[in-house]
C-alpha positions in Angstrom: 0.0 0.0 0.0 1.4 3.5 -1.1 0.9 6.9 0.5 -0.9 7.7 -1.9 -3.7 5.0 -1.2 -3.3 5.6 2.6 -4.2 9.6 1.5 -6.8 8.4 -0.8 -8.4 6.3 1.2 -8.9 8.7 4.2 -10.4 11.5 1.9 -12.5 8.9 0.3 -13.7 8.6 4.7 -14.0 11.9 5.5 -16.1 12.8 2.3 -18.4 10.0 3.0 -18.7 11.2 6.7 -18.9 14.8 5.8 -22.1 13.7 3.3 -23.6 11.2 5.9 -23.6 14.2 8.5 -24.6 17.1 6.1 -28.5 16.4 6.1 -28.8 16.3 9.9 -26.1 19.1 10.5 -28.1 21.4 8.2 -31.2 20.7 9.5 -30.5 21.1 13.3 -28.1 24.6 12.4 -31.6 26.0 10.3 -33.9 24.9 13.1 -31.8 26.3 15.7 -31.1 29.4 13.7 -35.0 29.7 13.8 -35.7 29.6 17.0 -32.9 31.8 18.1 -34.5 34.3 15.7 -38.6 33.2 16.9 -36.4 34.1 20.9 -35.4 37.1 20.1 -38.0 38.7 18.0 -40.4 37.5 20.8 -38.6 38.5 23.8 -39.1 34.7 25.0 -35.8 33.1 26.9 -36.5 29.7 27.5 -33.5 27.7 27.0 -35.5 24.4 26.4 -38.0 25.4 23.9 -35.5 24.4 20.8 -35.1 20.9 21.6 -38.9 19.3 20.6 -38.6 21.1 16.8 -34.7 20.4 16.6 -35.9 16.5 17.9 -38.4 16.3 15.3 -36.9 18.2 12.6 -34.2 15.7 13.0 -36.3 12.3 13.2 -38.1 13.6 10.2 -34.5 14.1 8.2 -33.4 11.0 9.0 -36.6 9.1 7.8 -36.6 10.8 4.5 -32.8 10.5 4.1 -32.1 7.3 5.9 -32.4 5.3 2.8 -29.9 7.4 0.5 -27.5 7.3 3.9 -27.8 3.3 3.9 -27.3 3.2 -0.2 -24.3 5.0 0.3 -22.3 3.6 3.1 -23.2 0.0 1.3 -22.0 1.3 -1.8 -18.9 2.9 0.8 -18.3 -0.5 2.0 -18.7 -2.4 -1.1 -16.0 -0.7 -3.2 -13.8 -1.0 -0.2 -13.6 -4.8 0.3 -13.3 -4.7 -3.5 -10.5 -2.9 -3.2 -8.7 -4.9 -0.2 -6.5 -6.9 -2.5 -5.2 -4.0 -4.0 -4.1 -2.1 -0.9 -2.1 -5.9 0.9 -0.2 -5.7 -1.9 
């Protein structure tokens, strides 16, 4: 196995965690940024009142993403066992 493998292997990772993470990242940073804005406009400080929409915003991204995540780490996974005999050498 080269360095160059070792290199492209970890950005091959990263990407896939970067894309795996995106959806629910996104969503909880736009919900959040909401409610902040919903606090302050409102005068209303209640430190708990993001977590039920951030909790449901978040179940409801994973149920309409959750398939595409699972397609791709499979795919992920696939082309890396594919690739094991390749990288002993």
């Amino acid at each position: 196995m080269t360095d160059t493998m070792v290199v492209e292997l970890g950005l091959q990772a990263m990407s896939i965690a970067a894309k795996m993470s995106a959806p629910v990242l996104l969503t909880a940073l736009a919900i959040g940024f909401a409610i902040s804005l919903f606090q302050s406009v409102t005068q209303i400080q209640e430190a708990t009142l993001s977590f039920v929409p951030k909790a449901v915003a978040i179940g409801a991204v994973l149920l309409f993403t959750g398939n595409w995540m699972l397609h791709e780490m499979l795919t992920y996974t696939e082309q890396l066992f594919e690739r094991v005999p390749d990288l002993l050498r």
